[in-house]
N, C-alpha and C positions, 0 to 999 in steps of 0.2 A: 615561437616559444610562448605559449599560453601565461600569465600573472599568476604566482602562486597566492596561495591563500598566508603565506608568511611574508606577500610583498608588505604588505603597510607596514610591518614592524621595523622591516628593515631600512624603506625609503627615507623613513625618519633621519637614519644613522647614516645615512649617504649625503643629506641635504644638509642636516645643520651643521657638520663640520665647518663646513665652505660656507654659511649665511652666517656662520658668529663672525669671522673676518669682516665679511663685507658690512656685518653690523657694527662693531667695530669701527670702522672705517667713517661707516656714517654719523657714529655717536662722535666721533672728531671734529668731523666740520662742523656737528650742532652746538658743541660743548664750545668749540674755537669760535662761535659764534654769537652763544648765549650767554657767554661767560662775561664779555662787555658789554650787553647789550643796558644792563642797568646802573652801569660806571660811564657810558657814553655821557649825559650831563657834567658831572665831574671833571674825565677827560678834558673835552672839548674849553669849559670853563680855566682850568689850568695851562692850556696850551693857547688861552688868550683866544679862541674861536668864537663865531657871532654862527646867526641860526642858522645861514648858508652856507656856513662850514658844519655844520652836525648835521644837516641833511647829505651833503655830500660824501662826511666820513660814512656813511650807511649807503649811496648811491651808487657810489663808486667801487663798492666790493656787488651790489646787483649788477650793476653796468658790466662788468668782464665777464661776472658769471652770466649772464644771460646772452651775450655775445660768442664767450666760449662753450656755452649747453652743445650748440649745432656742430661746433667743429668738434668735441669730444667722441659726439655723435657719429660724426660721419668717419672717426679716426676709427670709433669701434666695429664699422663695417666692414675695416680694411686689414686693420692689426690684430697686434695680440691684445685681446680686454683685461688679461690680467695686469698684465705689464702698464698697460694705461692707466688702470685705477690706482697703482703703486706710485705712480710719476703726478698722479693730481693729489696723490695725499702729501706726499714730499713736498711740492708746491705750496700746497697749503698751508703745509705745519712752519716750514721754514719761513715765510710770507709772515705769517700770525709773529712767531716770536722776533722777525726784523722791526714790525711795527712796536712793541715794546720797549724799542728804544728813541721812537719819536722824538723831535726836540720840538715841533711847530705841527699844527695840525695840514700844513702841503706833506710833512714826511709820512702823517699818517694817511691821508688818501693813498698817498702812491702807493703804499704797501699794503696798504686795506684792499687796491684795486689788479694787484698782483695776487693778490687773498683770495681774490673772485677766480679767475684763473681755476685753481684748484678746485676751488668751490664748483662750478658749473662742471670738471668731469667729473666729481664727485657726486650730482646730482644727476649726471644721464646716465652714465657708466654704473652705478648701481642699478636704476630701474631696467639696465640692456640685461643685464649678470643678472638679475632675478628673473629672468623671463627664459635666460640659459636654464635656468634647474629649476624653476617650480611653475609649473602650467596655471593660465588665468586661473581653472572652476578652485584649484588645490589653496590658491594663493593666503587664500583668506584664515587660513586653521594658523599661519604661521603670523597673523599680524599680532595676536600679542606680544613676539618677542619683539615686531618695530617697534609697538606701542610700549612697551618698557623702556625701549633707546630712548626713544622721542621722551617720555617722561622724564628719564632720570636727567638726559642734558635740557629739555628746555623750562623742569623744574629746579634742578638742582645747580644747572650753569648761573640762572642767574641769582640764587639765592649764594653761592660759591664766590659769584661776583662780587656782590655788597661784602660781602664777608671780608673778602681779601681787598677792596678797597677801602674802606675801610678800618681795618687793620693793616694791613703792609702797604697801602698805594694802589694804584690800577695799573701799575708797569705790570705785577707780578700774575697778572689776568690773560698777558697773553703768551704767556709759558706753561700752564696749565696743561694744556693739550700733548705738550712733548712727549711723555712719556706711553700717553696713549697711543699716542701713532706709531711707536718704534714697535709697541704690541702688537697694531693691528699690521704693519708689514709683517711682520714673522708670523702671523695667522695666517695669516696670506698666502704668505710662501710656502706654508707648510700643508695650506686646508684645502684651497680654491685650485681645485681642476677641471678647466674646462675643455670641451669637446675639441679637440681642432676644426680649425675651421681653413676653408680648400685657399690656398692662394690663387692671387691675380695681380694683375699690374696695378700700382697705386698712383691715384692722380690726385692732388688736393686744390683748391679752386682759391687759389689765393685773391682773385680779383674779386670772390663772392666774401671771402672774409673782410677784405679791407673796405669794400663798400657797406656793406651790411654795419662794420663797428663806424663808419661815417655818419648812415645816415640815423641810427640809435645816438650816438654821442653829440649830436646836434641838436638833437631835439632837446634829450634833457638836460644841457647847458642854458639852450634858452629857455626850457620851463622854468630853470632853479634864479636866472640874471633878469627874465625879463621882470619889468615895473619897478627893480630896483637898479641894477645899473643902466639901463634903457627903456623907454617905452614899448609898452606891448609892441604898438605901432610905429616901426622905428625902419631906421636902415638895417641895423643889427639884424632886425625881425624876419625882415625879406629876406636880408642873407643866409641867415641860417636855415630857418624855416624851407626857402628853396634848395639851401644845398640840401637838405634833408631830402625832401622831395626828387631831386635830382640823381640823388644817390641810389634811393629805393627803386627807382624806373630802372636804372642802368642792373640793378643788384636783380632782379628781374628777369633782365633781357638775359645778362650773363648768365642766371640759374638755366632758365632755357635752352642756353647753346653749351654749355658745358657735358664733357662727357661723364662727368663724376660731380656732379652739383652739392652744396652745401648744404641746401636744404629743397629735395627734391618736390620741386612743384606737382608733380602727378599725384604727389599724396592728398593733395587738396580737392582732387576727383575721387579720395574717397567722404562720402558724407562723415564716418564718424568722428574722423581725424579733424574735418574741419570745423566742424559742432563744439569739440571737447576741446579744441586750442582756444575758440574764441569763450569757453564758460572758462578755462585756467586761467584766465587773464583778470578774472574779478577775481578768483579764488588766489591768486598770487597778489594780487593789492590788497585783498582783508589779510591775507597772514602776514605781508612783511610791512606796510602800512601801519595796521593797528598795531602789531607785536612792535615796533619803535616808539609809535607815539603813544600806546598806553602808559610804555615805562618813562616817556617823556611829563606824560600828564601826573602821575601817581609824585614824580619830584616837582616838577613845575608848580602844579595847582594844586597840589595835596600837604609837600610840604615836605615828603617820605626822604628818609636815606636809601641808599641804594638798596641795602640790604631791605630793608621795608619794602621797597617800589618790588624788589622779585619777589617777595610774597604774597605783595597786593595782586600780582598779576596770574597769580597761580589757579582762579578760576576759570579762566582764558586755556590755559594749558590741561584743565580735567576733563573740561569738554570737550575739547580738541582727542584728548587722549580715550575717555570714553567713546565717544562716538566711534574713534576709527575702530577699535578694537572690537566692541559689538557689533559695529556693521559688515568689519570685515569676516566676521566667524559667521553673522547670517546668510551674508553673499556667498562662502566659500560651503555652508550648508545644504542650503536652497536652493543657491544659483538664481535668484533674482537679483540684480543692482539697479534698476533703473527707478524703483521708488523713494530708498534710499538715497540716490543724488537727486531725485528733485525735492525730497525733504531738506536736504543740505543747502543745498539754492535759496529755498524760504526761509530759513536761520540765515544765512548769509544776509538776503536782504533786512531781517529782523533784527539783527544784530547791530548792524551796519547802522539801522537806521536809529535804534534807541542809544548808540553811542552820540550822533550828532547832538541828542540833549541834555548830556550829562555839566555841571555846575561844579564849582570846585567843593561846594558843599553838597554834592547829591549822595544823598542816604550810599553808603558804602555797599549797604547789601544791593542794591538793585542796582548795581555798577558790575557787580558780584553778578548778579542773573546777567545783563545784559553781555558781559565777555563770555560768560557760557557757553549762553546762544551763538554766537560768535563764532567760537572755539571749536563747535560741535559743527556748526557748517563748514568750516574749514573742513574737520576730520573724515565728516561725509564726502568730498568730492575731492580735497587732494590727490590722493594716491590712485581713488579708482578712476579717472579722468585718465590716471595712463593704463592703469588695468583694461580699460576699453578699449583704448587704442591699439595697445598688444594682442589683445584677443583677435583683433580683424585684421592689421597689418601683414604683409608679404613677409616673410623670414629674413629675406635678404636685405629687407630696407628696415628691421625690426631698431636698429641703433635710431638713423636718422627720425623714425616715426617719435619713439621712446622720446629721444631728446627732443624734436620739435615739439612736445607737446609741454615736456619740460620749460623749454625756450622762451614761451608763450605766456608762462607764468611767470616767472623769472622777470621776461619785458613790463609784465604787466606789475608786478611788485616793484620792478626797477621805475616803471612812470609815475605810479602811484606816489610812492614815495617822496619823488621830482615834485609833484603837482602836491601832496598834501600839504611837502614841507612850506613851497611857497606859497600857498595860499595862507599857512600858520601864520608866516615872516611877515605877509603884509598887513592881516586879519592884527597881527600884535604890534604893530608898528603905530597903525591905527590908532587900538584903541592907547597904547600908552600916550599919543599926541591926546586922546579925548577925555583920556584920566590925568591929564598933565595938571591938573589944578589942585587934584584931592593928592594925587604924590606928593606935590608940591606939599601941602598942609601937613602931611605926615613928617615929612622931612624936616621941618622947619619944627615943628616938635617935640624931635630927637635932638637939639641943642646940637652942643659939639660936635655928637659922631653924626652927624646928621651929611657932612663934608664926604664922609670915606662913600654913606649910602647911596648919594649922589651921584658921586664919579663912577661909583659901579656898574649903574645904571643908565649915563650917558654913556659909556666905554665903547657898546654894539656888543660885548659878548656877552655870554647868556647868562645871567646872574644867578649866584647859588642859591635858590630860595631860603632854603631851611635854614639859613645862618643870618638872615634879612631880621630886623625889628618888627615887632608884630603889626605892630600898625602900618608899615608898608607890604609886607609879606601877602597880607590878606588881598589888597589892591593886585599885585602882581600875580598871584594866586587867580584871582579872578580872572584877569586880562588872559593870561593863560589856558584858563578851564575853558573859555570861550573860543577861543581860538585852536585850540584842536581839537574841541567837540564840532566846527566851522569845517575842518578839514576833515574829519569823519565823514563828513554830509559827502564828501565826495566818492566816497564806493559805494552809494546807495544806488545811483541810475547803472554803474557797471554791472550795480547784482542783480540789477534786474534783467540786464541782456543775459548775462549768465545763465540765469533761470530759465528763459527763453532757448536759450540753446539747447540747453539739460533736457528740455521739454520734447525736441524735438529731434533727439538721437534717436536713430535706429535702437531695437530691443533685443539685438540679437544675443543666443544664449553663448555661455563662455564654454571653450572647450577645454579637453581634459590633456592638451599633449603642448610641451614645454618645446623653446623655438628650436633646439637641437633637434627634437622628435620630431618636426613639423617637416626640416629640411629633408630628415630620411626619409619621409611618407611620400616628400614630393620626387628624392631620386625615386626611390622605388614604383611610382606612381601608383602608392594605396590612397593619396588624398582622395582619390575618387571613387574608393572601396564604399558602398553603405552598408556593410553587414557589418557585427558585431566580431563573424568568424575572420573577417580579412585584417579589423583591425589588431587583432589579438598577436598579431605575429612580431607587434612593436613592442620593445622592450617600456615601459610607459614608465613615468615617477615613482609607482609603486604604494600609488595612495585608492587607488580605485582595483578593484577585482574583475570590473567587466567595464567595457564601454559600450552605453545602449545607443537604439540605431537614432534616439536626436540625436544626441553627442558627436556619432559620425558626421550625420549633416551639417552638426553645428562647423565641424573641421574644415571640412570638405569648400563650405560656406566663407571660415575666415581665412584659408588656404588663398582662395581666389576671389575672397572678396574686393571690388574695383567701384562699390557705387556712388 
């Protein structure tokens, strides 16, 4: 059956019933995410928390998701995907509004880190389901509607945040999302149909899960404890550090001899899989990195309410938001991406690195250019890092490729994070011992209330700037602008392997057929058709009138691509 010339009108009306759900879906966990991300100081400050509890309430919702990305993964190669995506929104949503009743910041990890959970299917399980209905070359015409998701929650969550903290508290921050989720399941149920897909026996690798969360949950325990509760160099250090090591060998060996692996090793013999997990790994430490501690630094060192700190960070999120949605209508136009993510790469490093110099008085506007830049390298390489991946992946490993690559960012935002916070905790630990004299002078100053500033500041948790006396505010102000411009410095050598990586991807072109079409061409065995006339007999998306004879090759190519 030949594509009529009324196809593109109609694909439209086929696709976006089932992409508003699943957008939906995604605007939840952003919203459920972005909505405290500039009430997190507050928070943590109320709940009597020090800087190792605020890195962790953020670690520990990466930590599961980036442990769970693989196993959502590999659940979607076996299951139903719809039904998976419904049971990681449920997850989520119920997770987010338990933490809302926190009484101490250990209730809110646990529940921050059963948050992640949801989080990580919700983060592979989407990019599997878009690759069910809309083929790589198509992909691009549709990112405006992510870029309006991505906009409204990661501008409007946390401007929504401060608001409601605010005014009502930061309990009422994480109930916000309720009512959206109950929407996006009944979209769901109602929009999202996908193809069946054939049964098989299900085997799930419980020995690759529970080593794999060993040998992650080791490390970033002792990234976050060591130099404060142990030396680098310690017993501690050996123990951990080795089990970690120990773990990852064994989690290895198991992937190898498993007949249904967690995260299938053969994917690493393809080049572009393994290229584009090691460049998401800096691109996962500039977005969940910086997007914490800019809204850290804007209250910290600046001085901002929360509601202020979300709209100080709103240039962070236009360039993030522009880039993707331009780049993604030129990619899906053209069909070139590959100079596109190496321009992303270079703003990554650009970005990254004019943050490490920022002062708690640096000129607002060139704080302003510098999250742009930032924001925009993100935008460039997020999404199409798995766009690549999909495009060349096997059909049948399309979940585990998707989410491994997912997974990778995720680890890498999950260590970033680990590694910025405590390099912050100790960079301010520091200099408060080396400002201990001029505090001191301030303090002494302030007469009477001079007692309350005092204790506030010995206490270990993290002092409300903006409500500090001026003459101390500005000293703490500083200590702080230093200290996570300090911890900036650290995505700068990540983004340059990044880059490196980007650099060195294959350039192969995207094809025009989505992974349900992909699987039919290989029963049928047209993947190895190169005419225009053999392709024509596939029912396709209904966004193209003809497929030229690259576009076969390009198929044919990512079909069996192995190199």
């Amino acid at each position: 059956m030949a594509t009529t010339a009324s196809e593109p009108a109609t694909a439209p009306r086929r696709v976006l019933p089932a992409l508003i759900g699943l957008l939906l879906g995604m605007f939840v966990s952003m919203l459920a995410s972005t909505v405290v991300s500039t009430s997190l100081p507050v928070i943590v400050h109320d709940l009597n928390g020090d800087q190792a509890a605020f890195t962790w309430v953020i670690t520990s919702t990466l930590l599961t998701t980036a442990i769970s990305t693989p196993i959502w993964g590999k659940l979607a190669d076996l299951f139903n995907r719809k039904l998976l995506i419904q049971i990681a929104i449920a997850i989520f949503v119920l997770a987010t509004a338990a933490a809302g009743f926190s009484q101490n910041t250990e209730m809110l990890i646990a529940f921050r880190a059963v948050q992640g959970l949801g989080a990580g299917g919700l983060a592979a399980l989407s990019q599997v389901i878009m690759a069910d209905i809309i083929s790589p070359r198509e992909r691009g015409r549709y990112m405006g509607l992510f870029g309006a998701v991505m906009a409204v929650a990661t501008v409007g969550g946390p401007l929504l945040g401060g608001v409601i903290t605010d005014s009502f508290g930061w309990r009422f921050n994480f109930f916000v999302a309720l009512p959206f989720a109950v929407a996006a399941l009944f979209i769901q149920q109602r929009t999202l149909h996908l193809p069946a897909r054939p049964k098989r026996a299900v085997k799930i690798d419980y020995f690759g899960i529970v080593l794999l969360a060993t040998a992650v949950s080791l490390i970033l325990i002792w990234v976050t404890n060591a130099g404060k509760d142990y030396d680098w160099w310690s017993t501690e250090t050996v123990l951990m550090v080795g089990g970690a090591i120990v773990s990852a060998v064994l989690f290895v060996i198991v992937e190898l001899r498993v007949s249904e692996p967690l995260v299938p090793l053969t994917l690493f013999r393809n080049r572009t899989f393994t290229l584009a997990t090691i460049a998401s790994i800096a691109t996962g430490l500039a977005m969940f990195g910086t997007a914490v501690f800019l809204s850290q630094y804007m209250q910290m060192a600046r001085g901002a309410t929360p509601t202020e700190a979300g709209v100080m960070t709103i240039p962070m999120i236009a360039g993030l938001l522009l880039a993707s949605v331009i780049v993604g209508s030129l990619i899906s136009r053209y069909g070139h991406w590959k100079p596109y993510l190496i321009a992303g790469g270079v703003l990554l490093i650009a970005g990254s690195s004019l943050l490490s110099t920022i002062h708690y008085d640096t000129n607002f506007v060139l704080v302003s250019v510098y999250m742009a830049l930032l924001g925009a390298g993100v935008g460039m390489t997020m999404q199409n890092l798995v766009l690549i991946v999909q495009n060349t992946a096997r059909p049948e490993v399309m979940g585990a490729a998707s989410s491994g690559v997912t997974f990778f960012r995720s680890l890498g935002g999950t260590v970033g994070v680990s590694v910025m916070g405590a390099a912050l905790a100790t960079t301010a630990a520091g200099l408060f011992v080396d400002r201990g004299a001029d505090i001191a002078t301030a303090i002494a100053g302030l007469g009477a209330d001079g007692a309350a500033v005092a204790a506030q500041l010995q206490s270990g948790t993290i002092p409300q700037v903006s409500a500090l006396p001026e003459s101390v505010r500005i000293i703490v102000e500083d200590i702080y602008a230093q200290s996570i411009a300090s911890s900036f410095l650290i995505a700068v050598p990540i983004a340059v392997i990044s880059l490196i990586a980007i650099i060195f991807l294959p350039n192969h072109p995207l094809n025009r057929m989505t992974t349900s079409e992909r699987i039919h061409a290989g029963e049928a065995d047209l993947a190895t058709v190169s005419t225009s006339e053999g392709m024509s007999v596939l029912a396709g998306t209904g966004t193209v009138t003809t497929v030229p004879e690259s576009d076969a090759r390009a198929t044919r190519s990512s079909v069996g691509e192995n190199d």
